[in-house]
VMD Tcl script that draws the C-alpha trace (Angstrom):
set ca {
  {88.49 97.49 127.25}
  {86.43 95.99 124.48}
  {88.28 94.04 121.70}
  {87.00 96.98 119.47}
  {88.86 99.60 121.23}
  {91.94 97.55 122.22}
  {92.12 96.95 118.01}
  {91.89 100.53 117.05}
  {94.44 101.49 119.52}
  {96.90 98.32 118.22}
  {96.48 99.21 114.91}
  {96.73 102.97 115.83}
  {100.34 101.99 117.20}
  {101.89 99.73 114.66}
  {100.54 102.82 111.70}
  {102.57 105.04 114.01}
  {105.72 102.77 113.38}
  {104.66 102.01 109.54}
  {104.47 105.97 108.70}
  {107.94 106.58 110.17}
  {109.11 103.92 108.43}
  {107.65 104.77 104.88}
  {109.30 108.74 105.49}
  {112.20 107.55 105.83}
  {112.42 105.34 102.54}
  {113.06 102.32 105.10}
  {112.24 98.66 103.24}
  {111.44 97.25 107.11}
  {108.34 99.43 106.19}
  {106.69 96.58 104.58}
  {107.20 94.30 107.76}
  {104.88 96.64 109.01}
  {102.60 96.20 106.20}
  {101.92 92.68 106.89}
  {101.23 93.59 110.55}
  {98.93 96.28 110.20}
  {96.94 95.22 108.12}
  {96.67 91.91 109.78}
  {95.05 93.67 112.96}
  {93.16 95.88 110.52}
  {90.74 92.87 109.03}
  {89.36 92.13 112.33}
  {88.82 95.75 113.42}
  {87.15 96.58 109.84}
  {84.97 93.40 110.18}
  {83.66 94.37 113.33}
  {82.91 97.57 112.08}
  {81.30 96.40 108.95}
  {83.42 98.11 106.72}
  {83.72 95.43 104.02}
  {85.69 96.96 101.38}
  {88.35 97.63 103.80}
  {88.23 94.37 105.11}
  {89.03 93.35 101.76}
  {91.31 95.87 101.38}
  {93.54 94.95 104.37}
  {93.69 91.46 102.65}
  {95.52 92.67 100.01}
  {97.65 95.26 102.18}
  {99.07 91.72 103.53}
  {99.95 90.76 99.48}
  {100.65 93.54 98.48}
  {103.68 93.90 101.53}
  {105.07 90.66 100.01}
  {105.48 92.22 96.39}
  {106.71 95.68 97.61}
  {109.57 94.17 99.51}
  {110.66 91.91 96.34}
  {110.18 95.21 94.47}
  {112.19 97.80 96.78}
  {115.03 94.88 97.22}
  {115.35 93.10 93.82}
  {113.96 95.37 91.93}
  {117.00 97.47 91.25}
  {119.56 97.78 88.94}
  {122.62 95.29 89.62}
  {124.91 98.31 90.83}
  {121.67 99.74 92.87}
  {121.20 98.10 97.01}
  {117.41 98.96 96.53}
  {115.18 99.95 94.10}
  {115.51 104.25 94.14}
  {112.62 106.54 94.20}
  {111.52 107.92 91.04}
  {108.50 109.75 89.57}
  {105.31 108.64 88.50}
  {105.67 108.25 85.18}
  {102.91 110.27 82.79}
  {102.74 107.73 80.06}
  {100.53 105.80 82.84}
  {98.44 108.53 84.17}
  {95.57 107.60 81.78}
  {95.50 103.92 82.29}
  {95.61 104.18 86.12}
  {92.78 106.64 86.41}
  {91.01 104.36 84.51}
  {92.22 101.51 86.32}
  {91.28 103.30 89.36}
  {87.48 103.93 87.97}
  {86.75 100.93 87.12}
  {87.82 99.20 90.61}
  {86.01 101.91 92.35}
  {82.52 101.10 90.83}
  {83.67 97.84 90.74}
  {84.25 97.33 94.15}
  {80.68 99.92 95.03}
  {78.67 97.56 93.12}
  {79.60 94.80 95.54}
  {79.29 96.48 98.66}
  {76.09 98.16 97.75}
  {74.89 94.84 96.44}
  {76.24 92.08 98.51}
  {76.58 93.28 101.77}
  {74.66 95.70 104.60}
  {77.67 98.53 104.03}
  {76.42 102.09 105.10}
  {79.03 104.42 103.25}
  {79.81 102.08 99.66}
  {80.88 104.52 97.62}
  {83.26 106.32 100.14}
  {84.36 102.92 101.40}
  {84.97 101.62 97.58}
  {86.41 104.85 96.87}
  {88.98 104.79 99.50}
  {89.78 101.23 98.95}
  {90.26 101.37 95.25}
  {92.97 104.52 95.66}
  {94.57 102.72 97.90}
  {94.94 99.95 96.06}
  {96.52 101.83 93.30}
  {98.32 103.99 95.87}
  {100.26 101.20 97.13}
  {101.23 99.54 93.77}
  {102.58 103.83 93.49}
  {104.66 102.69 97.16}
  {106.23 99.34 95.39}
  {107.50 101.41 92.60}
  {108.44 103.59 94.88}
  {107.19 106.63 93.08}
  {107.28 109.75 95.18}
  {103.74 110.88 93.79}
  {102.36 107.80 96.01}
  {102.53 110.53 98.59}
  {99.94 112.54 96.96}
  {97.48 109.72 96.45}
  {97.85 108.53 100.49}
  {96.98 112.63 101.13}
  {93.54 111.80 99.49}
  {92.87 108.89 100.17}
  {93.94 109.46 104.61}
  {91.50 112.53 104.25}
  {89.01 110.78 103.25}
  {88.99 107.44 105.61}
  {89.47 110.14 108.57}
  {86.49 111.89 108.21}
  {84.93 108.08 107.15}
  {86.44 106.85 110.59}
  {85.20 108.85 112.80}
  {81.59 108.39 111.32}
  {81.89 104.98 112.24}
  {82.95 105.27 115.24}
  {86.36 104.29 115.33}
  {88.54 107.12 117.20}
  {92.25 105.66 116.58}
  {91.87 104.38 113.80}
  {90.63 108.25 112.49}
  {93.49 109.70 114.41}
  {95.99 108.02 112.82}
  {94.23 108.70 109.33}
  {94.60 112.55 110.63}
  {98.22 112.11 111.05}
  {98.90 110.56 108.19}
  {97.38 113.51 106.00}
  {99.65 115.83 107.63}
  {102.38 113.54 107.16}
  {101.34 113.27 103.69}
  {102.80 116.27 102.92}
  {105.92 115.86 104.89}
  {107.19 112.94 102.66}
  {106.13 113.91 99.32}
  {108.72 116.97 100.36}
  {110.63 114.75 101.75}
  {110.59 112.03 98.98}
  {111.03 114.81 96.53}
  {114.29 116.08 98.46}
  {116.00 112.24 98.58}
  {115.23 112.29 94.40}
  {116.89 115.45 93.96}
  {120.13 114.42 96.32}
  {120.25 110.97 94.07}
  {120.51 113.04 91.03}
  {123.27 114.86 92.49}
  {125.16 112.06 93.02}
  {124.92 110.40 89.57}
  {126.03 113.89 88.60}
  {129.26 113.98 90.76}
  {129.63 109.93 90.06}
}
mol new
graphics top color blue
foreach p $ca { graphics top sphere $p radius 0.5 }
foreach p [lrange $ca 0 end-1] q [lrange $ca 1 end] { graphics top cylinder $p $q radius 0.2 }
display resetview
């Protein structure tokens, strides 16, 4: 088995683990987040997808402030930070956020380096990066925003040849859906309780 393959199916695994974690609200989720992403730069290098290369760099970062966030981010009466909505005061400034990281991080690829697909691969990279700063607030909406973004590297996946990695893309749009419901569900119950408390 090339190192290629054996990669994709590594990384294929440990997303496996990672998604069921992140469904179930689970802070060990961002263990997984440092692993991931770790076996992620090499594949993506290989493959010449730069932005994601990058991207995967800041997965590893990012894992660090999401755990800090989810655990002592919370209120003092509150074990963990609870999930909340997105709020729509910052819908504006994070599309343009989003925008300008997107052409941003196009500009570079499409300059800098030999990258086939820059404006998919920037475009997937810079909703991700806003996607998971949605995960460290732990704002259910992050769902939504995965949904696009899992769509979109699947289909970029298996244009570049990298089967696993596009099936577990595939299963995380499907499971998209599954915990925004299910992230929408655990808000409602909390509410109930503060009710009843």
């Amino acid at each position: 088995m090339d190192t290629l393959r054996f990669l994709d199916i590594l990384g294929f695994t440990v997303g496996l683990v990672y998604l069921y974690l992140e469904y179930k609200a689970s802070i060990w989720l961002w263990l997984a987040s440092v692993v991931m992403p770790a076996v992620d730069m090499v594949l993506y290098y290989k493959a010449g997808l730069y932005a994601d290369f990058g991207m995967a760099i800041y997965y590893c970062m990012a894992a660090v402030y999401g755990y800090a966030v989810w655990r002592f981010g919370a209120k003092k009466e509150q074990r963990e930070l609870p999930i909340s909505h997105f709020p729509s005061r910052l819908v504006v400034p994070v599309v343009l956020l989003l925008l300008l990281i997107w052409w941003a991080i196009w500009w570079l690829l499409a300059r800098h380096t030999n990258s086939t697909v820059p404006v998919t691969d920037a475009f997937t990279t810079a909703l991700s990066i806003v996607a998971l700063w949605a995960l460290a607030r732990k704002y259910a909406e992050q769902w939504l925003m995965w949904l696009v973004v899992d769509a979109v590297c699947f289909a970029l996946y298996i244009y570049k040849g990298i089967p696993f990695k596009a099936c577990i893309y595939g299963i995380y749009t499907a499971f998209a859906v599954f915990g925004y419901r299910k992230w929408l569900t655990m808000i409602a119950s909390d509410e109930k309780s503060v009710l009843r408390g």
